[in-house]
Every structure is written in structure tokens, then in C-alpha cells.
C-alpha positions in Angstrom: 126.8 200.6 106.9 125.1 203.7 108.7 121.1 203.3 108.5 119.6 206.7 106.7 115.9 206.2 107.6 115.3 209.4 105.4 116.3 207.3 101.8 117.4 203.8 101.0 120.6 203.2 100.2 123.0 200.8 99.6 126.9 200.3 100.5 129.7 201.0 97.4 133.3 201.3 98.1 132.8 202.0 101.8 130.4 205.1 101.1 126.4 205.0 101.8 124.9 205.9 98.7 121.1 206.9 98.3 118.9 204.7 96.3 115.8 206.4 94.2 112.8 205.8 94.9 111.4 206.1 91.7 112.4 206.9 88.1 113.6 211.4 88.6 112.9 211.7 92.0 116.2 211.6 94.0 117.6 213.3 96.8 119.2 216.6 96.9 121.5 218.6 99.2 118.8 220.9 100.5 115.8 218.2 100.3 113.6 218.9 103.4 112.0 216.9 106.2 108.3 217.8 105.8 105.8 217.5 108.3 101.9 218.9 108.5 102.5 220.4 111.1 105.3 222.3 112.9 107.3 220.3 115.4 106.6 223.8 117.8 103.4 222.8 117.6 103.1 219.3 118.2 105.4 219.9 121.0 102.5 222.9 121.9 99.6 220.3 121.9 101.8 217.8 124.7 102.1 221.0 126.8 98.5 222.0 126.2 96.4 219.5 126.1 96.1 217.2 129.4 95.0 213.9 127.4 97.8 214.2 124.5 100.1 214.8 127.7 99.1 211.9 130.2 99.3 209.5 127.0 102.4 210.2 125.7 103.8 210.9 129.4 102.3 207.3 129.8 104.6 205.5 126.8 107.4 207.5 128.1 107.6 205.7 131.3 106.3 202.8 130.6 109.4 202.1 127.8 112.0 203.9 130.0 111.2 201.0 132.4 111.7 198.4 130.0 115.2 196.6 130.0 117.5 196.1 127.0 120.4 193.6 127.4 123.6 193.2 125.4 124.4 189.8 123.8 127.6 188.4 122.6 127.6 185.2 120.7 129.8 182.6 121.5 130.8 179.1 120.1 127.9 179.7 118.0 125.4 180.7 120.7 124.1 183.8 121.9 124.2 184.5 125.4 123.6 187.6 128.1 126.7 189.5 128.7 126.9 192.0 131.9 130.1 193.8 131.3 130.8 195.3 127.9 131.7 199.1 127.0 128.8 199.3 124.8 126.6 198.5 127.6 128.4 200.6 129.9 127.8 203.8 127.6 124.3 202.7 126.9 123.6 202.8 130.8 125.5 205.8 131.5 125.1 207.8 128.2 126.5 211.6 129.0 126.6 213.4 132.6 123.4 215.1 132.0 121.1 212.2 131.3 120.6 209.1 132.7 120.0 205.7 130.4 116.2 206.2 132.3 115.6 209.5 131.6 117.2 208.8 127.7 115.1 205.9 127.0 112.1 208.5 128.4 112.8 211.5 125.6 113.5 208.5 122.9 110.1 207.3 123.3 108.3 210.7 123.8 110.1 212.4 120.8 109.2 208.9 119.1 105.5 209.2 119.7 105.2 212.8 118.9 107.2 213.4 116.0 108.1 209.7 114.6 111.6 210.3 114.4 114.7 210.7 116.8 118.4 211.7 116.8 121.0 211.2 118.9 124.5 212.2 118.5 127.4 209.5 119.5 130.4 211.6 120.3 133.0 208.5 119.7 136.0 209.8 121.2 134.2 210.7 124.5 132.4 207.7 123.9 129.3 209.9 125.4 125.8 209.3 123.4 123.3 213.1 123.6 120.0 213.8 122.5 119.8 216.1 119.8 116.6 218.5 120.3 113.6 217.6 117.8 113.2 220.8 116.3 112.7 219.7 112.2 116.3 220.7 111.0 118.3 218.1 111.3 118.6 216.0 107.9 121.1 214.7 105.8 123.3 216.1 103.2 124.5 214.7 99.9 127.3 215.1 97.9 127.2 215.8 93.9 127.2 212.1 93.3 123.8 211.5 95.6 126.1 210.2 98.1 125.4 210.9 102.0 128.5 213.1 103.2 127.1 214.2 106.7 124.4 215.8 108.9 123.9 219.5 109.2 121.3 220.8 112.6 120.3 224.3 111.2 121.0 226.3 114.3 119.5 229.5 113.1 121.4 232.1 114.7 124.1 230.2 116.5 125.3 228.5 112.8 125.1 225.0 111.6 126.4 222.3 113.1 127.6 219.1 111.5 127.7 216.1 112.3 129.6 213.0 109.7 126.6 209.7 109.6 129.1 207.6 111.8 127.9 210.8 114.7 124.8 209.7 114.1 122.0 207.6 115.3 118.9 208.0 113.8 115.5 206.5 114.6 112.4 206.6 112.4 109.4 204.6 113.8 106.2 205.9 112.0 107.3 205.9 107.9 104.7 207.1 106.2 103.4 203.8 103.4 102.8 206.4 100.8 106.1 208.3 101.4 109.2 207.1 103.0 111.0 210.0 103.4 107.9 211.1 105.6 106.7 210.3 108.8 103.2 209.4 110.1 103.0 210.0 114.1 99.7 210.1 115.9 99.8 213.4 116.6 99.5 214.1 112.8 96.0 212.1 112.4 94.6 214.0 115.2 95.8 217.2 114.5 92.4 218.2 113.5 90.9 216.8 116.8 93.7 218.6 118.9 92.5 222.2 116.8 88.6 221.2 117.7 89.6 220.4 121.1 91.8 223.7 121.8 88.8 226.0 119.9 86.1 224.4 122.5 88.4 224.9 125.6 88.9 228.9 124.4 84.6 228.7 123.1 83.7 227.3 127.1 86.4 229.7 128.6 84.8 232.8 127.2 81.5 231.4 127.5 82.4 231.7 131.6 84.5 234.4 131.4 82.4 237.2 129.5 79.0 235.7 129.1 78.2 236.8 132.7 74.3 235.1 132.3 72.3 234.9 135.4 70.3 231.4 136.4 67.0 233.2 135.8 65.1 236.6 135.6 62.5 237.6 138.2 60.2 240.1 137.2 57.4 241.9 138.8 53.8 241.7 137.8 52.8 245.0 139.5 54.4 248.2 140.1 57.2 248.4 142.7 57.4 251.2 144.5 60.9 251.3 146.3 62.2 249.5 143.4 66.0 249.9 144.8 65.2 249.0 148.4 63.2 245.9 147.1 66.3 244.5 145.2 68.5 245.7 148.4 66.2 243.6 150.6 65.8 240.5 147.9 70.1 240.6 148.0 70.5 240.3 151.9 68.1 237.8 152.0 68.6 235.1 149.0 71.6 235.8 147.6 74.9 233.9 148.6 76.1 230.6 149.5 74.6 231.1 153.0 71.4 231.4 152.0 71.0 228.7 149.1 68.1 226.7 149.2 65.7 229.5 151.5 62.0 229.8 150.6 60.6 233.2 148.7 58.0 234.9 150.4 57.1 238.6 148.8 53.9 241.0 148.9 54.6 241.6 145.3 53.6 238.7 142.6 56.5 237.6 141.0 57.2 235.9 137.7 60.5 233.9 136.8 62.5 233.2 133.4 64.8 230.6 133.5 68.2 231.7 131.5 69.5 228.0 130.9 72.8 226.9 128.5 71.4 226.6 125.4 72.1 223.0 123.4 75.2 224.2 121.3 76.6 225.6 124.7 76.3 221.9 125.7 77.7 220.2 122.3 80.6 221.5 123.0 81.2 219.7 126.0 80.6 216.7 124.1 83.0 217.6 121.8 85.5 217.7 124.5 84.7 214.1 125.4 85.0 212.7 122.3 88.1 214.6 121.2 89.5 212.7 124.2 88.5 209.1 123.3 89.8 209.6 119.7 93.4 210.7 121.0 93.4 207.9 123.6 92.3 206.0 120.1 95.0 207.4 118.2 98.1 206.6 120.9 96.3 202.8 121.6 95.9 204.1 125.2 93.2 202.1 126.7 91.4 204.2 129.6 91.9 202.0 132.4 95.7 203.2 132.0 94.8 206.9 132.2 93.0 206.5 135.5 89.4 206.0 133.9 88.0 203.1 135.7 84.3 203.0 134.9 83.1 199.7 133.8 86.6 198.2 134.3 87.5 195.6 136.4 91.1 193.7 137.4 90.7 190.9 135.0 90.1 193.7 131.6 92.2 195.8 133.4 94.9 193.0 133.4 94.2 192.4 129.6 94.3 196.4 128.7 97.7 196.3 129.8 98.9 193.5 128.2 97.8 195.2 124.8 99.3 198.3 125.6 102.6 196.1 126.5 102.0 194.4 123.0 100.8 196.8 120.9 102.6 200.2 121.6 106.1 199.4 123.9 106.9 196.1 122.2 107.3 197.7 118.8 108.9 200.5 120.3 111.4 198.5 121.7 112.2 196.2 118.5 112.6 200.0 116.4 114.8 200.9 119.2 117.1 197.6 119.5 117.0 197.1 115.7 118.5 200.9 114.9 121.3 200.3 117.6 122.4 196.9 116.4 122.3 198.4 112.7 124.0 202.3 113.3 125.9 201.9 116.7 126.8 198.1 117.7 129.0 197.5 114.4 131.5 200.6 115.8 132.0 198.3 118.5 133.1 195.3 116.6 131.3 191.6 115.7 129.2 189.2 117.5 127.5 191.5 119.8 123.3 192.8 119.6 121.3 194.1 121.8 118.2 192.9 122.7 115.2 193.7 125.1 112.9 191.2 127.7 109.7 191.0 126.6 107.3 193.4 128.7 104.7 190.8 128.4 105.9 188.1 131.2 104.6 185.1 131.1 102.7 184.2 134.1 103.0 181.1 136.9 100.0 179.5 135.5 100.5 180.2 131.6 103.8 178.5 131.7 102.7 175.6 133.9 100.0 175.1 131.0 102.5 175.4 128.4 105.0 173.0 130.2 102.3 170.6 130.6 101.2 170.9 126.6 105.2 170.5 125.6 105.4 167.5 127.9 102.1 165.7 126.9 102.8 166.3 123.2 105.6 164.7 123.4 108.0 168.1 122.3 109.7 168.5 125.4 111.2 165.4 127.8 110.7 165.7 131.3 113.9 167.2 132.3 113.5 169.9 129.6 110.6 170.8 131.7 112.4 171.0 134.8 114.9 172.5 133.4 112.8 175.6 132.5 112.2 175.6 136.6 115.7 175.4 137.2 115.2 171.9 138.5 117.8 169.1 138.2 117.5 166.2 135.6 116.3 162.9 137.1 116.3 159.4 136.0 114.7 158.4 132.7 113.6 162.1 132.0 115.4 162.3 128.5 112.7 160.1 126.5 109.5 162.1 124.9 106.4 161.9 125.7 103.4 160.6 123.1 100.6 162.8 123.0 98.0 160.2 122.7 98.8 157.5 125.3 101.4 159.1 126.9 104.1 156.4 126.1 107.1 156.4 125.6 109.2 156.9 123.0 112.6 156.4 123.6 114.3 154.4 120.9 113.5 156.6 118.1 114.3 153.5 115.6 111.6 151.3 117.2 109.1 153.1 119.0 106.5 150.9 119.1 107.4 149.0 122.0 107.2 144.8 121.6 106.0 145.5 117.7 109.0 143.5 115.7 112.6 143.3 116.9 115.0 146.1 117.9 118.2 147.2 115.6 121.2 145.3 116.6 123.2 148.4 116.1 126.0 145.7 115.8 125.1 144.3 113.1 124.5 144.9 109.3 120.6 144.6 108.0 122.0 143.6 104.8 124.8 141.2 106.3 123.8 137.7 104.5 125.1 136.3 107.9 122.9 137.4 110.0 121.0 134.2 111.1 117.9 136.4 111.5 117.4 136.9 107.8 117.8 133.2 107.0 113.9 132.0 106.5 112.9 129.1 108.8 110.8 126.6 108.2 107.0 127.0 110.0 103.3 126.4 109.2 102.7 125.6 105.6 101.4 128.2 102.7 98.0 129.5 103.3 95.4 129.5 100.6 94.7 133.4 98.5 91.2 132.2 99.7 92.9 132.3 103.3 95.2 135.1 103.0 92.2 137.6 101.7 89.6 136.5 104.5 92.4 137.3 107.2 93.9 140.4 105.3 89.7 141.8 105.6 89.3 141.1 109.1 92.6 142.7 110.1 92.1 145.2 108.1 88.6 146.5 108.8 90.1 146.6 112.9 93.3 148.3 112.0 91.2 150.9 110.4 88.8 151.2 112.8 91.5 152.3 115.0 93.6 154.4 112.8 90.0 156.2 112.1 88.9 156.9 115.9 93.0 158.0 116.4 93.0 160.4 114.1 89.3 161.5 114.7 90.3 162.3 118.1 93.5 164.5 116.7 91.4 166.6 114.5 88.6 167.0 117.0 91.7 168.6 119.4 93.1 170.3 116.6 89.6 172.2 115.9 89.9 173.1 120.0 93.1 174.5 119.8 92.4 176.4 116.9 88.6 177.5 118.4 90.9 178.3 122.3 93.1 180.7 119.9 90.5 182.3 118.5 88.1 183.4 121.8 91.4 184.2 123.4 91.6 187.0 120.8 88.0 188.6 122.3 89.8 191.9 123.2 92.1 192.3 120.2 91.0 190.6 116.9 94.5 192.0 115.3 96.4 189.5 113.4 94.3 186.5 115.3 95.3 184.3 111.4 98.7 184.9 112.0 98.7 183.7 115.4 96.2 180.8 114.3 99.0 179.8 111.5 101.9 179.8 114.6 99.8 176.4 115.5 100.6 174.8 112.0 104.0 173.5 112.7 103.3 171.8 115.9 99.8 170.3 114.6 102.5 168.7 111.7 104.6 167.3 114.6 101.3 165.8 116.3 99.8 164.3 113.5 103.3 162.9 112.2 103.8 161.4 115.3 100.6 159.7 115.6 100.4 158.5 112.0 104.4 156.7 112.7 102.7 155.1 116.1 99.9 153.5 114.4 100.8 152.7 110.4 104.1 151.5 112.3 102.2 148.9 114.4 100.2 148.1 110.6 103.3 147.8 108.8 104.8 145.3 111.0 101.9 143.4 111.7 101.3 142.7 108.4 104.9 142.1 107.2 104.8 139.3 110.3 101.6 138.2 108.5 103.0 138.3 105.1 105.9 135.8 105.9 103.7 133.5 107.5 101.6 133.4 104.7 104.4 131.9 102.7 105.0 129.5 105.5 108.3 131.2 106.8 108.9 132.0 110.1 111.3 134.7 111.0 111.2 138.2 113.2 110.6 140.6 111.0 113.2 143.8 112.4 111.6 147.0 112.5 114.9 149.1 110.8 114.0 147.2 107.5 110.9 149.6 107.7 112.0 152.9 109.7 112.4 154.9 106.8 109.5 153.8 104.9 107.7 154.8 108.2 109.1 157.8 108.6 108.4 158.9 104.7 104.6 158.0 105.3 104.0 159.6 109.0 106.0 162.7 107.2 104.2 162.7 104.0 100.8 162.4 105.9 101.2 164.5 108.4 102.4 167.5 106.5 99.4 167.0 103.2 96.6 166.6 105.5 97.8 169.7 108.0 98.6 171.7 105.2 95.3 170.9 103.6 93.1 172.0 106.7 95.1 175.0 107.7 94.5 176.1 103.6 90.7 175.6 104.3 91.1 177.4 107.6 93.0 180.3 105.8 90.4 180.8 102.9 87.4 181.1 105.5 89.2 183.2 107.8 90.2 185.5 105.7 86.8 185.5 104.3 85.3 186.1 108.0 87.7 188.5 108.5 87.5 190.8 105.8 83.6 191.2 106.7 84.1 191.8 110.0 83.1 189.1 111.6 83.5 188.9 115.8 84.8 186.3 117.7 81.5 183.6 117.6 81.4 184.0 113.7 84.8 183.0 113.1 84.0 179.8 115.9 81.6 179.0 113.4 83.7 178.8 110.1 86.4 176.9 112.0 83.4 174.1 113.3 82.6 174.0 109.6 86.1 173.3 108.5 86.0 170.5 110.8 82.3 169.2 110.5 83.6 166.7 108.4 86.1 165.3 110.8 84.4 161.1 110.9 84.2 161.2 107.3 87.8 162.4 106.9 89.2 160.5 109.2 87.9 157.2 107.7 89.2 158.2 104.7 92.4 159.1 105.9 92.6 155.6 108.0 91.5 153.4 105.1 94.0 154.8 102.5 97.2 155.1 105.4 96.5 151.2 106.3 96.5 150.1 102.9 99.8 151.9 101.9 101.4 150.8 105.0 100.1 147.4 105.5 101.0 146.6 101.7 104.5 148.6 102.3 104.7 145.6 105.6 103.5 143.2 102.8 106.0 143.9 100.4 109.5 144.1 103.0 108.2 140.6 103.7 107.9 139.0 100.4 111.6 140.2 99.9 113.0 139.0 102.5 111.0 135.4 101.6 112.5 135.5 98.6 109.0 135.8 96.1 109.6 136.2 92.8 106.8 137.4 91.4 103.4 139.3 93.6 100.0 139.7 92.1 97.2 143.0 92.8 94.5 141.3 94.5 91.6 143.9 94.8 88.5 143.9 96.7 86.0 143.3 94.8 82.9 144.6 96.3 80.6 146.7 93.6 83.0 149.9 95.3 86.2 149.2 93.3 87.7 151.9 91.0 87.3 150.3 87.4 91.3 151.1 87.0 91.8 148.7 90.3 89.0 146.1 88.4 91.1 145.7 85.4 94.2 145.4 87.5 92.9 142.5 89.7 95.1 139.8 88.9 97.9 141.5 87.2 101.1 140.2 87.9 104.8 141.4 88.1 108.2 140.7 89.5 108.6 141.6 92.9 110.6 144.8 92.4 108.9 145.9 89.3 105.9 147.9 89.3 102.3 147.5 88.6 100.2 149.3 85.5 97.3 150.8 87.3 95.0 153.3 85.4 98.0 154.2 83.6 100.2 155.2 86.6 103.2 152.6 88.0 102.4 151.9 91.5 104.8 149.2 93.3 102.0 148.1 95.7 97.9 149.2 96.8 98.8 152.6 98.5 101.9 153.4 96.4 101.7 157.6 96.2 102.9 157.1 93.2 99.6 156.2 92.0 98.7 159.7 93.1 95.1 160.1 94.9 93.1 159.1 92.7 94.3 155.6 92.8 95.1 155.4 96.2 92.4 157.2 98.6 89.7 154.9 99.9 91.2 151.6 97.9 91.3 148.5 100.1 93.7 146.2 97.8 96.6 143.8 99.0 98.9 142.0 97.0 99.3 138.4 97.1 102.7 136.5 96.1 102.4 134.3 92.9 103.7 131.0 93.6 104.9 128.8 90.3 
């Protein structure tokens, strides 16, 4: 399917068919490209004016420099290929022009007039640029379809050319019309006029308003008149004698003859015109040779925008029109594709290494890899982002915490001798079992609360470091604050599986003690309730800051706010990180100590279990009236009229479970 950037259409029976914009407006064999203004004379202002002409001169070469790479795709990856026809006709397009000097008149004729043709002669497998003159367009048949291209020639006929001859670039569609284009040069048309009256206003003002510096004039009768001025002439006027004191017999009076203040607007105009076109073409000045108040580290950042801003979506229009009109001639499982003209530098990589490695989302040798380093020793295990520990066995990553899956054997295999209860310290009082559950509890959530204190506190810098890095280009700074969202999901994940992990099996340990059985409690019993709560945390409570993020941004944003009042929203968002974070430790180390709680009774072999809340004058009335209750061990409570297996059940939903601090207790006949 041949791209027609002129109409949509869509693909029937092998034939490229136009698609209506709207309800009576479709597209007929004589339907013409419109423009403002003639392309003669946008091509007139690059001639004519100096700053249209260094700008657009200055994407020209800047593009042609780029590199665009061909990629073929192979065993299901893609990778860089060197020697393919397609990229041999791309680098050596016709014997006239080189793939330089191409990629130069794509991107002028691009910036000037928003579209570009090039004709692909197929059988000469040559590719030509087609001269931008506003009569090239497409022609339909009765039945709306596209049959071909026709280049009004004038004199010389019409050549044309069928869609497959064709490549056709449009990179400036106009929003309001799509058949229309929208290049620069259009919105400063009227600054290009302004610009070209004042040059021909100050060019008559030198040339025919011959106006002398000032008027002397003679307070008494001369005499000689005509010898005086002869005299006065020889003595003062000329280069050689600039700067000469006056001395005359005859009183003299002067008249200055000065520009007058319109004379002199218009050479502000002229330097204003100039900043708006520099404006218009996101040209900083640094780039055009104006260095006043610039220095290498702006300088540095200027041209980093001008990489980002103007050649990469130059490029991505470019690659994208190719791997849609020209690459499918060639056959499948090849694209082309460009390198990024923004390299990343020595030390931004070395941070982002360092960041990937410490956050536990690339291993060591992934790291070294990216150096082209080799693999060493123990360098395939992640990294966590807190302590820096490792995390090798993904099934039991927390260390000496419960016993390692015998891969060997089945959890459920009533052989195991592991699952057979021992005999060990006798049953423990509920009196007992609720003054222990307290004190381990208040110190498990005094560490799950300074944990995840300390991850929100780095998640506000992160987001704050994203934000003043955006000083010099506030454009789409949310969209590049919502590329941290997935990675803050990994983070928080990760931390809430290392420490309601530790919770779970701690109190499962507990648990079966309790009921005076000794046995290892073995961590895979628990790995996917563990993984469902670090998952189900991590995602609600990233998802619920990055939604209060979003709102105030957007807010900031659409008053336009700078840099330090956006800081300020974002500290606000996370003003209440101690409160949240106790509230997020306290409800995570109930549901996972009474998940650890529950495992454990099963494998005991309770019967029944029994809510036990904590009474203190806090409780919800819900968790009051359920103190008590009992059930069989696999059935579920009745808890303000939601069935919740356990204190912490999400079931229960929020209400239920935030800030509760109940256990459950096995009922013993």
C-alpha cells in the first residue's frame, strides 16, 4: 500500500482508494495543492533573505549528516545489516546526486514547503528529486480511486508518474486541513514581507535621501560666498581631515540634520523580524553564529534541542515514509532506521549504568556488556536497590528467611518429611500469642514504614531531578515525568516482596509454634501470595501518586508555571510521605503477616481460626463486632458485610483493611 499524504485511503482489491474526509467533500481529478503563498516565492525569500537562508541552510546540513541504517529482522530480532540493494540505492541514489547532497534538498524542500517528491525509477533502480514547483499531485479515477501522478510541466507537457514511481513526503499537515500543509515559512510570511519592505524603505533612505550631518549657516553677510565654501571644503571636508578644529572670521551657526525616530524603527524592525524567523524554524542563535550571552554549557544544551526538536522529527518522517512507500518493493523483514543525533555522553551513561545496576534492573554483566566488557563470575544476579543484596534465587530472595525449594520435590507430596508436624514447645496462651503478635508487629512496621518512607522521599527526587533538567525546554516535561512510572512500579514492587516477604515468613514460623509444632516453614508455600501483594502494592500506590502528580501538573502547566513552581506542586504531592508510609506499613504487615499466619495454621492442621482484633478505642466498629467470630479454616469471615479470609484480605476492600491491626488466632476444641 503506497502512502498518499494528500488523502487517506485505504487498500481494496489491490488498488489505493481515497477515504473522505467528511460527509460531500471528496477528492477529484483536478483537486489542487493549495498553498498561501507561491512556492516561487518561498523559494524567493531563502534566496533573499540571509536569516530565512542560514536557517534552513542550517537544517539542511545538519540532517544530511545524520545516518540512516537498514535493518533486517532475523529469528525474530532486528539487527544492522551493511550490504542490501536497498541500501546500496539509498547511498548511491542517481549519478547526479549523492545520498549527502539528497538527504540536503529533502530536508530544505521539507522546511520550506512541507512536502517532498521523489521519483523511484524501478527498473533503473535510480531514486531523483522531483523539483518543488506546486504541480505535482495525484490523480483519481471515476471511482475516487488513485490511478497515478501527473507534474504539470507547462510547456514541455505533463509527465506521469503510476503511485508505485512515487515517494512522497509530507511533514507539516496542516490540523485543520490535511490535504494542506503548514511550513514555517507560511507563518512568517508576513514577517518575511515586513522584513523585505524595510530593507527596500533603508535602501532608498541611503540611496536617494542624500541628507547632510548638519547645516552651517552664517550670521553675517559673506562676501566671497563661493570662495568661503571653496576654502571651508579643502580644509574640513574628507576622511583626512575628520576630527580638525573650526576656526572662522565669520560667526557661524549649526543645524544638526539627524535620522529621525521612524528612520530608526525600522531598524528595529529588522531585528525583530530576525528573532521571530529564528523563532519560527526553532533555530536557537548560538547556532547561527550569535554568541552574545552564550556560553559552552547553553551552547551545549541549544544544540541538543535543535538535535531534538527539528532533525529528530525530521528523520522519524523521513524513515517512516521509506519503510511505508519504498521498503515493501523490496520485500519483507527489512526497515530502515536512523541513530539518534542526540548521543549519549561518557558520563550520562556511566550514571544510567550505575542507576540500572543499583536498582536492581540490570546485573552486572549486563552493565559490562553495554561497554563491550566480558561477563565475570557471579555477575548474572540483580541488584536490590535498597541494600544492595542480592537477589539471585528469584523463589527465595530473602536470604536465611525459611527454607529454599527442593526443586526435587513436590510441596504437596504427603511424603515429604518436611510437612509432617513435629512435636516442640507446648501451645501458647491467646493472652501470649496477642502480647507477642503486638510487639512484633509494632517493629515490623516500624521498618516497613522508614523502607518505604525512604522510597517515596527518592521517588519525589527523581521526579523534582526531571523536572529542573527541563529549565531550557518546558515541552512535554509530563510526558517525560510519566516515562519514570514504570520503573518506580518495579522499585516499589521489589521492595514491598523484600520486606512483607521477611513478615510473611516470620510470622507463619511464629504461627506454628504457637500451636506447639515445630517445622521449617518453606518459602514456595508463600511465593505467589508474595508476589500478588508486592504486585498489587506496588502498582495501586505508584499509580495513585503519579494520578496526584498528573492532576497538579497539568494544572501548573496549563497556567504557565516555570520550573520552581512545578518543584513546588511535586513537594506537595509528597508532603505527606511519613503519614503515608505508616499507613502503607501498617495495612501491608497485617495482610502479610496474617497471609504467614494462615499458610501455617494449614499446614498444622487447625480446623477452625478466630478474628482477634485490637481493641484499643481505634478499632472500626465492623472489626468490633467481628472480634471473636469464628470459622473454618478455609472459609471466610463476615466483616462489615464483605468476606475477608484473614485481617488484610483485599477482599475486604480499603475500607476494611487500611490502618487495621487484627490477627487471627486458631480455635482450639
Amino acid at each position: 500500500m503506497i502512502f498518499n499524504p494528500l488523502a487517506f485511503f485505504q487498500k481494496k482489491n489491490n488498488e489505493v482508494k481515497v477515504k473522505e474526509l467528511q460527509s460531500g467533500y471528496g477528492f477529484s481529478s483536478d483537486y489542487p495543492i493549495e498553498a498561501d503563498r507561491k512556492i516561487k516565492e518561498i523559494f524567493k525569500s531563502y534566496r533573499d533573505n540571509e536569516t530565512i537562508h542560514a536557517s534552513v541552510s542550517l537544517i539542511g546540513n545538519a540532517f544530511a549528516k545524520q545516518e540512516i541504517i537498514l535493518m533486517t529482522k532475523k529469528n525474530g530480532e532486528w539487527e544492522e545489516t551493511k550490504d542490501h540493494e536497498l541500501l546500496k540505492l539509498i547511498q548511491n541514489p542517481n549519478p547526479w546526486f549523492n545520498f549527502y547532497q539528497m538527504m540536503r534538498i529533502y530536508a530544505i524542500q521539507a522546511t520550506l514547503v512541507g512536502e517532498v517528491f521523489w521519483h523511484f525509477d524501478k527498473p533503473a533502480k535510480k531514486i531523483y528529486p522531483i523539483q518543488q514547483d506546486g504541480k505535482m499531485k495525484p490523480i483519481a479515477d471515476p471511482y475516487g480511486y488513485i490511478k497515478n501522478y501527473q507534474h504539470d510541466l507547462a510547456d514541455k507537457g505533463t509527465q506521469t508518474f503510476e503511485i508505485e514511481e512515487i515517494i512522497h513526503f509530507q511533514t507539516k499537515l496542516d490540523p485543520e486541513d490535511f490535504y494542506k500543509n503548514t511550513p514555517a515559512t507560511k507563518s512568517i510570511g508576513l514577517l518575511y514581507d515586513m522584513d523585505k519592505e524595510a530593507r527596500i524603505w533603508n535602501g532608498s533612505f541611503f540611496k536617494n535621501h542624500g541628507m547632510p550631518s548638519f547645516l552651517l549657516f552664517a550670521k553675517g553677510r559673506i562676501q566671497d560666498f563661493k570662495s568661503f565654501c571653496k576654502s571651508f571644503s579643502n580644509k574640513f571636508r574628507g576622511v583626512k581631515n575628520a576630527h580638525k578644529t573650526l576656526m572662522s572670521d565669520v560667526e557661524l551657526g549649526k543645524i544638526d540634520m539627524s535620522i529621525s525616530q521612524k528612520d530608526m524603527e525600522f531598524y528595529t524592525l529588522l531585528q525583530h523580524v530576525d528573532k521571530q524567523i529564528m523563532k519560527a524554524f526553532n533555530i536557537p542563535k548560538s547556532l547561527l553564529g550569535d554568541v552574545d550571552g552564550v556560553n559552552l554549557a547553553n551552547a551545549e544544551t541549544n544544540k541538543t534541542i535543535f538535535n531534538e526538536v527539528v532533525i529528530k522529527p525530521l528523520l522519524s518522517d523521513f524513515v517512516s515514509v521509506l519503510n511505508l512507500q519504498l521498503v515493501p518493493q523490496f520485500g519483507d523483514n527489512i526497515k530502515f532506521d536512523f541513530i539518534d543525533p542526540n548521543p549519549e555522553s561518557e558520563e550520562e551513561k556511566n550514571k544510567r549504568s550505575e542507576f540500572f545496576l543499583r536498582n536492581g534492573i540490570k546485573t552486572t554483566n549486563e552493565v559490562r556488556a553495554d561497554y563491550g566488557l566480558d561477563p565475570v563470575d557471579g555477575g548474572d544476579v540483580l541488584l536490590f536497590p535498597s541494600s544492595v543484596t542480592t537477589m539471585d534465587n528469584i523463589e527465595n530472595p530473602f536470604g536465611g528467611f525459611g527454607n529454599p525449594k527442593d526443586p526435587e520435590k513436590d510441596p504437596k507430596d504427603p511424603k515429604d518429611p518436611e510437612d509432617k508436624p513435629k512435636k516442640g514447645k507446648p501451645k501458647k496462651s491467646y493472652k501470649q500469642i496477642e502480647e507477642q503478635w503486638n510487639k512484633r508487629f509494632d517493629k515490623n512496621e516500624s521498618l516497613f514504614a522508614r523502607s518505604v518512607f525512604g522510597y517515596l522521599e527518592d521517588q519525589k527526587n527523581r521526579v523534582i531531578k526531571e523536572i529542573t533538567g527541563k529549565k531550557t525546554n518546558q515541552k512535554g516535561i509530563l510526558e517525560d515525568i510519566l516515562g519514570l512510572k514504570l520503573n518506580d512500579k518495579k522499585l516499589l514492587t521489589a521492595l514491598v516482596a523484600k520486606i512483607a516477604g521477611k513478615i510473611l515468613v516470620d510470622e507463619a514460623e511464629n504461627a506454628l509454634v504457637d500451636i506447639g509444632i515445630e517445622t521449617g516453614f518453606r518459602f514456595d508455600r508463600a511465593s505467589k501470595e508474595i508476589e500478588k501483594q508486592a504486585k498489587e502494592t506496588g502498582f495501586n500506590v505508584t499509580d495513585t501518586t503519579y494520578k496526584a502528580m498528573t492532576a497538579t501538573m497539568k494544572d501548573g502547566i496549563d497556567l504557565g508555571e516555570g520550573v520552581d513552581k512545578l518543584t513546588k506542586r511535586i513537594q506537595k504531592v509528597f508532603d505527606v510521605n511519613k503519614k503515608r508510609a505508616t499507613l502503607i506499613a501498617r495495612t501491608e504487615t497485617v495482610r502479610a503477616g496474617n497471609t504467614g499466619i494462615q499458610l501455617a495454621f494449614e499446614i498444622g492442621g487447625v480446623k477452625k481460626k478466630q478474628w482477634l482484633t485490637s481493641v484499643d478505642g481505634n478499632e472500626r466498629d465492623s472489626h468490633g463486632e467481628a472480634n471473636g467470630q469464628s470459622v473454618g479454616i478455609k472459609e471466610p469471615f463476615l466483616v462489615g458485610g464483605k468476606a475477608m479470609q484473614r485481617p488484610g484480605d483485599p477482599a475486604g476492600g480499603v475500607a476494611e483493611i487500611a490502618n487495621c491491626r487484627c490477627r487471627i488466632i486458631p480455635l482450639i476444641q
